[in-house]
C-alpha positions in Angstrom: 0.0 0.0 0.0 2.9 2.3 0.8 4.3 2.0 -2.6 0.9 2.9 -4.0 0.9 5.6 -1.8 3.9 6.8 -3.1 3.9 6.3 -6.5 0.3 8.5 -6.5 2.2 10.7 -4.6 4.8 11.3 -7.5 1.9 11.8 -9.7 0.3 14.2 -8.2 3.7 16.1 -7.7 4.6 15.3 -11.8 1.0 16.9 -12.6 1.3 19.8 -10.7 4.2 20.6 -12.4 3.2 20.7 -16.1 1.8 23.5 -17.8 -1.9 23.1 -17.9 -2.3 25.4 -21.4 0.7 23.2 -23.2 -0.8 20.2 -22.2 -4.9 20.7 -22.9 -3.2 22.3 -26.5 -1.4 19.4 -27.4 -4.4 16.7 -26.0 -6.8 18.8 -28.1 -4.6 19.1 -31.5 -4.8 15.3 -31.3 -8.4 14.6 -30.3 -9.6 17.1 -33.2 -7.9 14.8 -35.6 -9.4 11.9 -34.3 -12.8 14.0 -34.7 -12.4 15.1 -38.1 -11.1 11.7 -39.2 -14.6 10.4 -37.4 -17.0 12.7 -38.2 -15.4 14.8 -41.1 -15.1 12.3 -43.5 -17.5 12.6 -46.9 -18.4 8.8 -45.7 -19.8 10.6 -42.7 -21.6 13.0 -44.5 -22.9 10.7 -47.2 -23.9 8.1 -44.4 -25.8 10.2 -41.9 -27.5 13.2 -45.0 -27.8 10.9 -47.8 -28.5 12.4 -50.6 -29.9 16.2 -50.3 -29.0 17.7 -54.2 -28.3 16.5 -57.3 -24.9 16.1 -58.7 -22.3 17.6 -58.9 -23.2 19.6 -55.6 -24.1 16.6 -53.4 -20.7 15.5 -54.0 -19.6 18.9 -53.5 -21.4 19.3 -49.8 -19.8 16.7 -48.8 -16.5 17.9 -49.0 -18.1 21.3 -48.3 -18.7 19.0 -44.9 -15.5 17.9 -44.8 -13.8 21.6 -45.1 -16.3 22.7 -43.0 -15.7 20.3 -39.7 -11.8 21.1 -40.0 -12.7 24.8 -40.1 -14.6 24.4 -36.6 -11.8 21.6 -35.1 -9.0 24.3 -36.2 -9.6 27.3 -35.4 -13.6 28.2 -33.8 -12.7 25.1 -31.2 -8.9 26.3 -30.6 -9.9 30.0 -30.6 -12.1 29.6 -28.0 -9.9 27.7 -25.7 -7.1 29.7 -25.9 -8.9 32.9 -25.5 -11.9 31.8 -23.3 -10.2 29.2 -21.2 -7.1 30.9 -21.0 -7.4 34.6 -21.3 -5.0 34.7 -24.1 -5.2 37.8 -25.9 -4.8 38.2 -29.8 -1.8 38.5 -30.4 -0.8 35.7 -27.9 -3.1 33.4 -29.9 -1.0 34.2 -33.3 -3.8 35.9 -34.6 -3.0 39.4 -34.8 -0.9 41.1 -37.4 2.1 40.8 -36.8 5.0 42.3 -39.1 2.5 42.4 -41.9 4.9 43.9 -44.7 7.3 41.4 -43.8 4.9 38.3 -44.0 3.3 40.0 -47.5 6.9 41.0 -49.6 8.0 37.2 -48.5 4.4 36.1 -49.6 4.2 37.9 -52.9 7.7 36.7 -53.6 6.7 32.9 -53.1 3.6 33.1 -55.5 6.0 32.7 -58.8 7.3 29.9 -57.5 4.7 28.0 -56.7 3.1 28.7 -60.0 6.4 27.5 -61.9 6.4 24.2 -59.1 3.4 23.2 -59.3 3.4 23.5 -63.3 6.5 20.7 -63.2 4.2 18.7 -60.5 1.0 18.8 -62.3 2.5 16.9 -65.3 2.6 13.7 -63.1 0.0 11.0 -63.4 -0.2 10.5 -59.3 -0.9 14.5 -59.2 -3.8 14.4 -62.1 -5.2 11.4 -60.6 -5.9 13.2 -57.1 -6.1 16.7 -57.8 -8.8 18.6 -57.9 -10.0 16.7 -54.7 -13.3 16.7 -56.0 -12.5 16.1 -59.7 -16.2 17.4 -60.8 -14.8 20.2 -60.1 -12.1 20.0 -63.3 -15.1 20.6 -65.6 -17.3 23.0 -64.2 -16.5 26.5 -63.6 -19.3 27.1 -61.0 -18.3 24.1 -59.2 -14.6 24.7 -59.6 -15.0 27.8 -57.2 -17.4 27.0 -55.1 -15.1 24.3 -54.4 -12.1 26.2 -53.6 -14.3 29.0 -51.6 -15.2 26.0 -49.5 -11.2 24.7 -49.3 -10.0 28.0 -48.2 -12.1 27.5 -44.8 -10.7 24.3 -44.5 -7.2 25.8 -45.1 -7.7 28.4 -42.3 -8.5 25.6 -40.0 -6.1 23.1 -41.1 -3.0 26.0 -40.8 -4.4 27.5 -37.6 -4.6 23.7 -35.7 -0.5 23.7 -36.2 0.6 26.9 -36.8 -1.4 29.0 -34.8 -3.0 26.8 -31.8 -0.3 23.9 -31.6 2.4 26.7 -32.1 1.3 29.6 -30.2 -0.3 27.5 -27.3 2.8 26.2 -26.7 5.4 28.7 -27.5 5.3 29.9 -23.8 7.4 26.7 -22.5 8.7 24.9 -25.3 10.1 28.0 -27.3 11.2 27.8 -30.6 10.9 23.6 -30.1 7.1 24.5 -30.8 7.9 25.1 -34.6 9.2 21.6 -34.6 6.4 20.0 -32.1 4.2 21.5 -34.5 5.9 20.3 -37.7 5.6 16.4 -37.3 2.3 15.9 -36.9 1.3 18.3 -39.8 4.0 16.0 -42.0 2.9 12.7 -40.6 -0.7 13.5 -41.9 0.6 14.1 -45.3 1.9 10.0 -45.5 -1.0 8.9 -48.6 0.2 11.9 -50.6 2.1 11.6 -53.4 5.6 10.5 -52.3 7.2 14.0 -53.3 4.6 16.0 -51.7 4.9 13.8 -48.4 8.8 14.7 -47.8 8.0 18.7 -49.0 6.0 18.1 -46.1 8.5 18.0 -43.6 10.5 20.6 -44.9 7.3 22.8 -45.5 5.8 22.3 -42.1 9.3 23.6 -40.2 9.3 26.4 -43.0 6.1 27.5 -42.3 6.2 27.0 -38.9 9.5 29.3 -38.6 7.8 31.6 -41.3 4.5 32.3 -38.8 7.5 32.0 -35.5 9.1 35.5 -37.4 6.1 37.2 -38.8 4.2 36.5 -35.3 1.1 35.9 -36.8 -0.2 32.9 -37.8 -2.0 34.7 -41.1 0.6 34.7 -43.3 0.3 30.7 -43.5 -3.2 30.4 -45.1 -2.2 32.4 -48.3 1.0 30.5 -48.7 -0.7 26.8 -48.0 -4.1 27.8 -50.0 -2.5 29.3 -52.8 -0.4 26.0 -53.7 -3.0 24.0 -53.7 -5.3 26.4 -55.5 -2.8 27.1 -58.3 -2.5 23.2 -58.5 -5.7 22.7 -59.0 -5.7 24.9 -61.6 -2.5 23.3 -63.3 -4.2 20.4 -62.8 -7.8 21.0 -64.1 -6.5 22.9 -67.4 -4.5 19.4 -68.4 -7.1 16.9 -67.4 -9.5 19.5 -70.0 -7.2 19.8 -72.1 -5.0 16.5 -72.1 -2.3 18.5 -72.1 0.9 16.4 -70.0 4.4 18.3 -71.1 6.1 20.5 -69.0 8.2 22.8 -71.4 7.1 26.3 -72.8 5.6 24.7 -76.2 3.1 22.8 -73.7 2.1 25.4 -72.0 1.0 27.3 -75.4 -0.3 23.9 -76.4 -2.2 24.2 -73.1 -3.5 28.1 -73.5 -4.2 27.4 -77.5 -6.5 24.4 -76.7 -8.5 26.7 -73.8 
C-alpha cells in the first residue's frame, strides 16, 4: 500500500508541475484529428445526409462538410480555448498582425514559385489522378470555385490547428521547439500523398512554422498553403481539360491554344 501511496504521490507532484495550457493544446490538437477523421469524413456525410441535391453539388457538400468540420476543429474550437479558457489575448493566440509587410513581400515573392512548381508537379500521373480533390470540379467552372471558396475555410482551420494553436499554445514553454512539435504531426498526416509532396511536407511544415515564429502571426500561413494547392488545381484542371501532359514552354502554349 505504501508504494501505491507513493507512486500517486509522484503523480500528483509530476502533474502539478506541467503547464496546464501546453498540455490541454497538445491533447486537443490530437483529439480534433481523431474528430475530423470520425465525423469529417465525406463517408460521414454521405452516411448520416444521404442524398440532399443533385450532382455535382451533393458531391460537393460533402467535401463542403468535410472543409467545414476542420474549419470548426481548427480554429472556432482552438480560438475559444485559448482565449476563453485561457485569457489569451490576440496576439498571444497568433492571430493578430504581426510584421504584416514582412509576411506579404516574403508572400508575394513565393507566388511565382509556386506557379512554376506546381506547373512541373501537375505533369505527373499521381498528381492528375488526385487533384482537384473533388474532380467534378475540373469541368465545371461554378463548381470549380465554389469548391475552392469552400477549401479556403478548410485551409484556415487546417493552418491555424498547427501553426497557430499547436504553435502559439505552446510557444510559452517549449520556445522555438514549438515550430518543430508542430511540424511532425502536420508531415505525418501528409503520409497517402504523393511521395514527393509527403517529404515537402516535412521541410514545408518547419518552414512554415518558422515563417508564422518570425512574422508572429499565424496569417501569413493560409495564403501560402491555399494558394499551392489552389494554383495546382488549376495546373491540374486545365490538363485533365485539355489532355495536355508536357512540362516545357511549347506545352504550355499547347495548353492556353486548346482553352
Amino acid at each position: 500500500m505504501n508504494v501505491w501511496k507513493r507512486e500517486g504521490h509522484r503523480a500528483i507532484t509530476a502533474w502539478r508541475t506541467l503547464d496546464r495550457q501546453t498540455v490541454v493544446v497538445l491533447c486537443f490538437a490530437a483529439l480534433a484529428v481523431i474528430l475530423q477523421m470520425q465525423f469529417g469524413e465525406r463517408s460521414f456525410f454521405r452516411r448520416t445526409f444521404g442524398t440532399v441535391a443533385e450532382e455535382p453539388w451533393n458531391g460537393l457538400l460533402g467535401w463542403g462538410w468535410w472543409f467545414g468540420m476542420q474549419g470548426v476543429l481548427g480554429f472556432v474550437i482552438p480560438v475559444a480555448i485559448l482565449r476563453i479558457g485561457f485569457r489569451r489575448s490576440v496576439a498571444e493566440m497568433g492571430l493578430g498582425l504581426g510584421d504584416w509587410k514582412f509576411a506579404g513581400t516574403l508572400a508575394l515573392a513565393y507566388v511565382p514559385l509556386v506557379v512554376v512548381g506546381t506547373w512541373f508537379l501537375s505533369s505527373g500521373d499521381a498528381f492528375l489522378a488526385r487533384y482537384p480533390h473533388y474532380q467534378p470540379a475540373a469541368f465545371d467552372v461554378r463548381v470549380f470555385l465554389a469548391y475552392e471558396a469552400l477549401f479556403l475555410f478548410y485551409w484556415i482551420g487546417w493552418e491555424y490547428l498547427w501553426r497557430g494553436f499547436v504553435q502559439f499554445g505552446t510557444a510559452h514553454r517549449l520556445g522555438l521547439y514549438a515550430v518543430f512539435v508542430q511540424a511532425m504531426p502536420f508531415a505525418l498526416l501528409h503520409y497517402d500523398k504523393p511521395l514527393p509532396e509527403a517529404l515537402l511536407s516535412i521541410v514545408g511544415g518547419v518552414a512554415l512554422g518558422a515563417l508564422v515564429w518570425r512574422a508572429r502571426s499565424f496569417w501569413i500561413a493560409v495564403p501560402i498553403h491555399s494558394a499551392q494547392m489552389l494554383i495546382l488545381d488549376l495546373w491540374s484542371t486545365l490538363r485533365l481539360r485539355t489532355g495536355v501532359r508536357g512540362v516545357g514552354l511549347d506545352a504550355l502554349w499547347d495548353l492556353f491554344r486548346a482553352l
